[in-house]
Every structure is written in C-alpha cells, then in structure tokens.
ChimeraX commands (.cxc) that place a marker at each C-alpha (Angstrom):
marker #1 position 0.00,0.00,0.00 radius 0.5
marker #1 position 3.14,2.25,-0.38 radius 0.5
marker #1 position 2.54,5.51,-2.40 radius 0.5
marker #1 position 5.45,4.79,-4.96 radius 0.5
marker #1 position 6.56,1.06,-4.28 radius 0.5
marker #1 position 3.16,-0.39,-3.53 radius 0.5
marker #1 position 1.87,-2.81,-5.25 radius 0.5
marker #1 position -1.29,-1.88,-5.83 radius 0.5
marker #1 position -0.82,1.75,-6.95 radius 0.5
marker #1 position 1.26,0.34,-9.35 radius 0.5
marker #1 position -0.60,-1.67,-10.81 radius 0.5
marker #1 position -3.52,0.60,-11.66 radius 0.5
marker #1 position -1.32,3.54,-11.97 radius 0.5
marker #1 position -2.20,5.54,-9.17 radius 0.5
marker #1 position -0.58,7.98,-6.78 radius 0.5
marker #1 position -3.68,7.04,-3.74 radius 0.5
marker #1 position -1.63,7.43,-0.18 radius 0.5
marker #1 position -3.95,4.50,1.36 radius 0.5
marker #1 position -2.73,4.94,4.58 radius 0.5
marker #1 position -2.73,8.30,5.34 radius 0.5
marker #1 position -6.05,9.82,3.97 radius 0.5
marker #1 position -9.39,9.08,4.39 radius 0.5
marker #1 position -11.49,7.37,3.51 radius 0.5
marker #1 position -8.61,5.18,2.20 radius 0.5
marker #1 position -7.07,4.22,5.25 radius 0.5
marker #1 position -10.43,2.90,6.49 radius 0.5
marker #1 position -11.07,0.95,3.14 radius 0.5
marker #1 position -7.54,-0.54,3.56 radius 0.5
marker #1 position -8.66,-1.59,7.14 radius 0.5
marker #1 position -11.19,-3.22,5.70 radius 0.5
marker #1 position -9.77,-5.24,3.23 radius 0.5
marker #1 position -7.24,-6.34,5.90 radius 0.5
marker #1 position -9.78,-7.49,8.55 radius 0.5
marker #1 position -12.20,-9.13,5.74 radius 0.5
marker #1 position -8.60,-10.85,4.61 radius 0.5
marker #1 position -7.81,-12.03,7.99 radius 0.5
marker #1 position -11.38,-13.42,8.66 radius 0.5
marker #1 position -11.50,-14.77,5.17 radius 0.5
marker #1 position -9.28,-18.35,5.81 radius 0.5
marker #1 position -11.17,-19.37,9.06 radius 0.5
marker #1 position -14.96,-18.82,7.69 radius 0.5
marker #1 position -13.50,-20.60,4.03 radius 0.5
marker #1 position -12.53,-23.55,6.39 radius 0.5
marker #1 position -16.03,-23.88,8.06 radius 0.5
marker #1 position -18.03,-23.25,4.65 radius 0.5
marker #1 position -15.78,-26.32,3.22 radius 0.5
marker #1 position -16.33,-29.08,5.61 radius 0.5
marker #1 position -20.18,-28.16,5.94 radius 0.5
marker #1 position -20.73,-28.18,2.49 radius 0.5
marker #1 position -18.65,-31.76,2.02 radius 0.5
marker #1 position -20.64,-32.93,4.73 radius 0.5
marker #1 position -23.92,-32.44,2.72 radius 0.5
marker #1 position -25.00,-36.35,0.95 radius 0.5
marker #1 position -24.28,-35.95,-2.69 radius 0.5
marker #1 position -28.16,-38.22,-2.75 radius 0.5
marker #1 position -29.96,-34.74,-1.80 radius 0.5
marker #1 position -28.47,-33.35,-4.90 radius 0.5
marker #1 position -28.64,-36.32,-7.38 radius 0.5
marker #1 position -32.67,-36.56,-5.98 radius 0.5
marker #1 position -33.16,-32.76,-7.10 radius 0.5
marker #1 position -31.46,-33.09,-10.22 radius 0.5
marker #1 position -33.99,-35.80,-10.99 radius 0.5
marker #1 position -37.25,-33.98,-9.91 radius 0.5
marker #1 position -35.65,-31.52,-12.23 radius 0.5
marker #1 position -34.30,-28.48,-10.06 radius 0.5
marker #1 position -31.94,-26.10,-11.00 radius 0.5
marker #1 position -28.41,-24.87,-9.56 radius 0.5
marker #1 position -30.15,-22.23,-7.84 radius 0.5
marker #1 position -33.13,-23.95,-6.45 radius 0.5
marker #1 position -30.35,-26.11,-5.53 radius 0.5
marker #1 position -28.31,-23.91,-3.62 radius 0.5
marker #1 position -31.39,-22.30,-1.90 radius 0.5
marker #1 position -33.50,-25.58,-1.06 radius 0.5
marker #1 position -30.43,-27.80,-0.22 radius 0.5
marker #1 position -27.39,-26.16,0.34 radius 0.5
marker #1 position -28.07,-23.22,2.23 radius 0.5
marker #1 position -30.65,-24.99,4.71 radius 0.5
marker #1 position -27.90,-27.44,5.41 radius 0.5
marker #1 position -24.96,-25.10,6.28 radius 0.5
marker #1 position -27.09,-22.89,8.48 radius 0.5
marker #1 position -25.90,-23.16,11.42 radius 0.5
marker #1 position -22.26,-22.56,10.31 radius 0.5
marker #1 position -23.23,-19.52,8.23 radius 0.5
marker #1 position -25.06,-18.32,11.52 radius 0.5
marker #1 position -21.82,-18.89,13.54 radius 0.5
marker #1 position -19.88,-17.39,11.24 radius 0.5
marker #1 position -22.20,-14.81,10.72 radius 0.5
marker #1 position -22.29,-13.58,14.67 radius 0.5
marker #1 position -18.89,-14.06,15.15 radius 0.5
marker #1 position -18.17,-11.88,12.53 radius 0.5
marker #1 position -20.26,-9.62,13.55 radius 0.5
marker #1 position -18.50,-9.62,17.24 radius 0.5
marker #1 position -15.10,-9.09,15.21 radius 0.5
marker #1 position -16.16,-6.12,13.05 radius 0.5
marker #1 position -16.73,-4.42,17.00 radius 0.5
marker #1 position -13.75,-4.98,18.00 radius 0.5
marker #1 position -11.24,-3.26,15.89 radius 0.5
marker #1 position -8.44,-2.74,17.62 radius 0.5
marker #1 position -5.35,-3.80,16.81 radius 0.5
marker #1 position -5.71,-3.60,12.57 radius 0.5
marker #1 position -5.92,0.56,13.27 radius 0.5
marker #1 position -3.14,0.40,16.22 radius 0.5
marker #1 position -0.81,-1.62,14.20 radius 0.5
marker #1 position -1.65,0.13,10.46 radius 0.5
marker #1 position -0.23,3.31,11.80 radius 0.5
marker #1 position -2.38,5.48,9.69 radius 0.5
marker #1 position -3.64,8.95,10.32 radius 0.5
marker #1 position -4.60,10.22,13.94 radius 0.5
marker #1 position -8.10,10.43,13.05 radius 0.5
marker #1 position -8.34,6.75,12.27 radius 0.5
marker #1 position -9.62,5.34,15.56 radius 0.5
marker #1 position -11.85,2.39,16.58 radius 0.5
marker #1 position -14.36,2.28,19.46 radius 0.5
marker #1 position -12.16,-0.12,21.00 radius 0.5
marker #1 position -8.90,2.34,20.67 radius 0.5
marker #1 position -11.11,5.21,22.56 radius 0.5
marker #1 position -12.34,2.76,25.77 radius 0.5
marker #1 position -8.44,2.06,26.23 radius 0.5
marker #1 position -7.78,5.78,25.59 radius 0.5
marker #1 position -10.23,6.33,28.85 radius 0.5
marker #1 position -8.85,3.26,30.89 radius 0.5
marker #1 position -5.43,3.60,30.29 radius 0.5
marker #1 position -4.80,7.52,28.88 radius 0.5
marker #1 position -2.12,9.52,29.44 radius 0.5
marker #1 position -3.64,12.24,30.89 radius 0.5
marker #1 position -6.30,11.32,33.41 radius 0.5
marker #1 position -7.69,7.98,33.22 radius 0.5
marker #1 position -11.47,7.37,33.65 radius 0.5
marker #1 position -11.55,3.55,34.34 radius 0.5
marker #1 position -15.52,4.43,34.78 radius 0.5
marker #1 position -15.93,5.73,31.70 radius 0.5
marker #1 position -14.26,2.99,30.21 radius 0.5
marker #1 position -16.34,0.30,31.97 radius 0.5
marker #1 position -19.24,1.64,30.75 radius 0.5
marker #1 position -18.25,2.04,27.32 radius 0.5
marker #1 position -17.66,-0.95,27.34 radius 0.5
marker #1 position -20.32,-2.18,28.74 radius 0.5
marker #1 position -22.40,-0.62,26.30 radius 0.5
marker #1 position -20.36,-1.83,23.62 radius 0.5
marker #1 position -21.18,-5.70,24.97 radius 0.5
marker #1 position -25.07,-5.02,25.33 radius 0.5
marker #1 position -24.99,-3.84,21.03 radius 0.5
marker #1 position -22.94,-6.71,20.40 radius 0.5
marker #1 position -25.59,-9.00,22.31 radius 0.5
marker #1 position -28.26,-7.07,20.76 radius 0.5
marker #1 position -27.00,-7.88,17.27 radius 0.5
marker #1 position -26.21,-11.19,18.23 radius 0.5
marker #1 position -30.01,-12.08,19.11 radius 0.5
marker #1 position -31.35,-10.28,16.05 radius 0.5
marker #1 position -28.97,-12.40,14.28 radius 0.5
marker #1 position -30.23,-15.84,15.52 radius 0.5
marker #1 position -33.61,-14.29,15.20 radius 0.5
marker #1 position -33.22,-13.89,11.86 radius 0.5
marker #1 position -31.69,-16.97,11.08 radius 0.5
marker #1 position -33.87,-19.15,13.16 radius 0.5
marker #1 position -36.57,-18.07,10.53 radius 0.5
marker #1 position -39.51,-20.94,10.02 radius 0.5
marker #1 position -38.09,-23.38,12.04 radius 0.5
marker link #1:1,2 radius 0.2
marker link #1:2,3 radius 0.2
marker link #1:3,4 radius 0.2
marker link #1:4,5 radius 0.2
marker link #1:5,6 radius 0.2
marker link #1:6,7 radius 0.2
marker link #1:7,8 radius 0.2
marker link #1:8,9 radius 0.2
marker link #1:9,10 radius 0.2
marker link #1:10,11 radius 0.2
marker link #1:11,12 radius 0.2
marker link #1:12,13 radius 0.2
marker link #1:13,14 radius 0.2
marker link #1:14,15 radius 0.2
marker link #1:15,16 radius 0.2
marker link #1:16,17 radius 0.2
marker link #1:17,18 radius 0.2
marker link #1:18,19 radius 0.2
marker link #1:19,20 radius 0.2
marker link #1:20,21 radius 0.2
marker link #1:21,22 radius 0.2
marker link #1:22,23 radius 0.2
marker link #1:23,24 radius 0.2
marker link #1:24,25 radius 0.2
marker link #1:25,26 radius 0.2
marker link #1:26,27 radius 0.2
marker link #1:27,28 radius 0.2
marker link #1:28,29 radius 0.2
marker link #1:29,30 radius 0.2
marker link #1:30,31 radius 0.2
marker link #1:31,32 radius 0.2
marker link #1:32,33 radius 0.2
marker link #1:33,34 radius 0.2
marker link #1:34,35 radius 0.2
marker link #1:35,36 radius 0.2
marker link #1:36,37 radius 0.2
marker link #1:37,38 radius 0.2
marker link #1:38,39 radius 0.2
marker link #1:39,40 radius 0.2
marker link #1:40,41 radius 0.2
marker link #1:41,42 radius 0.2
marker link #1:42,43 radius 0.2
marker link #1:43,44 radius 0.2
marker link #1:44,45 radius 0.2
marker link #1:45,46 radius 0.2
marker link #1:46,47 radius 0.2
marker link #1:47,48 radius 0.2
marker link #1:48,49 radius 0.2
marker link #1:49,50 radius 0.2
marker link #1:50,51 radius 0.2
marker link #1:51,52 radius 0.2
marker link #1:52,53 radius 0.2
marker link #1:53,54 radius 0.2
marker link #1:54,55 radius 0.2
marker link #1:55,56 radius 0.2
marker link #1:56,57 radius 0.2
marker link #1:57,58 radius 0.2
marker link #1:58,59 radius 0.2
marker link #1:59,60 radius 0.2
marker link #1:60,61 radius 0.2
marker link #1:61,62 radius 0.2
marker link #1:62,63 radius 0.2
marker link #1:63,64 radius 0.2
marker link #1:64,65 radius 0.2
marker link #1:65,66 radius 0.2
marker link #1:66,67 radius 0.2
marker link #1:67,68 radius 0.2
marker link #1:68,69 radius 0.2
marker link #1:69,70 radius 0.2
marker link #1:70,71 radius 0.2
marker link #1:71,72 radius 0.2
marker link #1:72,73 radius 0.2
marker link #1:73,74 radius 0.2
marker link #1:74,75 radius 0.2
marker link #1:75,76 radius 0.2
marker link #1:76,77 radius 0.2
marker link #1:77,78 radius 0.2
marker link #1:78,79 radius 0.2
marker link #1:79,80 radius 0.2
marker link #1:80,81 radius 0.2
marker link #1:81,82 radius 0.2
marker link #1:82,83 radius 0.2
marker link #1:83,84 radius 0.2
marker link #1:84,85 radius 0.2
marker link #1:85,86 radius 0.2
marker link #1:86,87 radius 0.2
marker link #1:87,88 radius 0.2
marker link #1:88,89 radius 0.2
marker link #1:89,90 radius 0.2
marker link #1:90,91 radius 0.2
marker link #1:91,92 radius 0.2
marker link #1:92,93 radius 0.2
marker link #1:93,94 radius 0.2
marker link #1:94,95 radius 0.2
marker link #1:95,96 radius 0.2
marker link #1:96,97 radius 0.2
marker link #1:97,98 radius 0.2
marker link #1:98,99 radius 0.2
marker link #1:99,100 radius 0.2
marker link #1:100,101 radius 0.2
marker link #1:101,102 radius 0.2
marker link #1:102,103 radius 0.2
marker link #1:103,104 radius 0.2
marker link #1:104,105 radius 0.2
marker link #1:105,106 radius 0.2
marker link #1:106,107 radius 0.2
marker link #1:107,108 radius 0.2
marker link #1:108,109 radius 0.2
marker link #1:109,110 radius 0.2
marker link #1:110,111 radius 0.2
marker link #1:111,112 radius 0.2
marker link #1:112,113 radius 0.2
marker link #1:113,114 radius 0.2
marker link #1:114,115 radius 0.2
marker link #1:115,116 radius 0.2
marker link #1:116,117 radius 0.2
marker link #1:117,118 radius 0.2
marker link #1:118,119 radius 0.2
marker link #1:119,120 radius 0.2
marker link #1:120,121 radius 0.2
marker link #1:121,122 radius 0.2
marker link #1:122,123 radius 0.2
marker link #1:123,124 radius 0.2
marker link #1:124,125 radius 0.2
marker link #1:125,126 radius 0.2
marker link #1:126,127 radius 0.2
marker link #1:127,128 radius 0.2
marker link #1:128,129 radius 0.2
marker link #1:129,130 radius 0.2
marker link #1:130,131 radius 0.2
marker link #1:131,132 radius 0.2
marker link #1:132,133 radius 0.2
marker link #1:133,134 radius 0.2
marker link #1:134,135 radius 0.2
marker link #1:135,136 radius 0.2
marker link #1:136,137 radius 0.2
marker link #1:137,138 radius 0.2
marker link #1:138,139 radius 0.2
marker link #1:139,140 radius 0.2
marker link #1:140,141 radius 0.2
marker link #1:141,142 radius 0.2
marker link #1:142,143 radius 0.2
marker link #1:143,144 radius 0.2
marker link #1:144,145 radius 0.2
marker link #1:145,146 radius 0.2
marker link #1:146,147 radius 0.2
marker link #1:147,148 radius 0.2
marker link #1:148,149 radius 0.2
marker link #1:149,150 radius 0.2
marker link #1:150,151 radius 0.2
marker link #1:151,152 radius 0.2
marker link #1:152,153 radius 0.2
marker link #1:153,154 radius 0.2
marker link #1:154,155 radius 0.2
marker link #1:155,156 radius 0.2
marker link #1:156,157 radius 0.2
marker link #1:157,158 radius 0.2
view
C-alpha cells in the first residue's frame, strides 16, 4: 500500500496514499480485517458443504431443479448453522477493531471504538476507568443485541 513502491498503486497507476487519507485508510482496514477473517470462515463453509450427501443433490437433479433452487433448497438450509456462527462471530469481530488501526499506523483520526475505551482506561492524561467500563459495557449489550437479532433472523420458520 506504499505511495510509490506499492503494489497496488502500481498496478492501476495511481498515486492514492492508502494509509494516510481518508477514507482510504479505512477501506484498507477493511480489506485487511475481511482478509484475515477470510481463511477461518473458508474452512467452516468447506467441511459443511462436504458434509452435505451428494443423494440430496442427485434426488433434485432428478425432480428436475436447477443450480439455484439447488443452492437455496439444499445447500443453504444445510450449512445454516455454520453460516449463523460465522455470521455472529463476525459480527463480534467487526466491533472490535483494535489492533488492525493500532498496528496500520495510519492517520490520527483513524480510531476504533475499542482504541477510545483504552484511551479512557489507560490515557495519558487522566484515566477514567468508569468511563471505560461503561463504554464498554455498552459496547457488549450492542454486540448481544446484534447477536439475538442475528439468531432471530436466522432461526426463521423453524
């Protein structure tokens, strides 16, 4: 992501600075965390989806459904539970940024939730250990929040 040596900007022949302005150095923290995430979820996806009997398939092939009634009527029904793991724990993940913004060094104004409620515990000027608890606090009730909604959701017409 260098300006001149990076890879990127030379390939497409651009001069972007992706870690020092915005929105760009968000965008690049993006595409690092969804990279990160990426090889764990692939990993669940694969074994679910081996572990679905190739006789559901073969069985709708005969009664003469397509690959997309396929996918919706077999495969994603089967590997629902995994997507809904995967699903809420990414979901927990994308709330806790912290370390992709401490370690990308990018501009000052480039901080996550997570970088502010150490800022209070642990500042250098006057810590509010309070403030922090309740931050985070707060930050564990949205999480659970989203969490439920997310099984809600997924739970559907069962």
């Amino acid at each position: 992501l260098d300006r001149e040596l990076g890879l990127i900007n030379n390939w497409l022949q651009l001069e972007t600075n992706w870690k020092g302005d915005q929105p760009y150095a968000w965008i690049s923290i993006f595409a690092f965390s969804l990279w990160a995430g990426i090889g764990g979820n692939m990993i669940i996806f694969m074994s679910s989806i081996s572990s679905i009997p190739n006789s559901l398939y073969e069985a709708a092939e005969l009664d003469g459904a397509n690959v997309v009634q396929k996918f919706f009527h077999i495969t994603l029904p089967s590997i629902r539970f995994p997507l809904l793991y995967t699903l809420v724990m990414g979901t927990i993940g994308g709330f806790n940024v912290y370390g992709q913004t401490y370690m990308f060094s990018g501009p000052s104004d480039t901080h996550s939730l997570m970088q502010y409620i150490q800022e209070f515990a642990f500042g250098s000027a006057t810590p509010m250990a309070g403030m922090a608890s309740a931050m985070s606090v707060m930050l564990g009730l949205i999480i659970s929040v989203f969490s439920l909604i997310q099984f809600k959701l997924m739970k559907g017409n069962e």
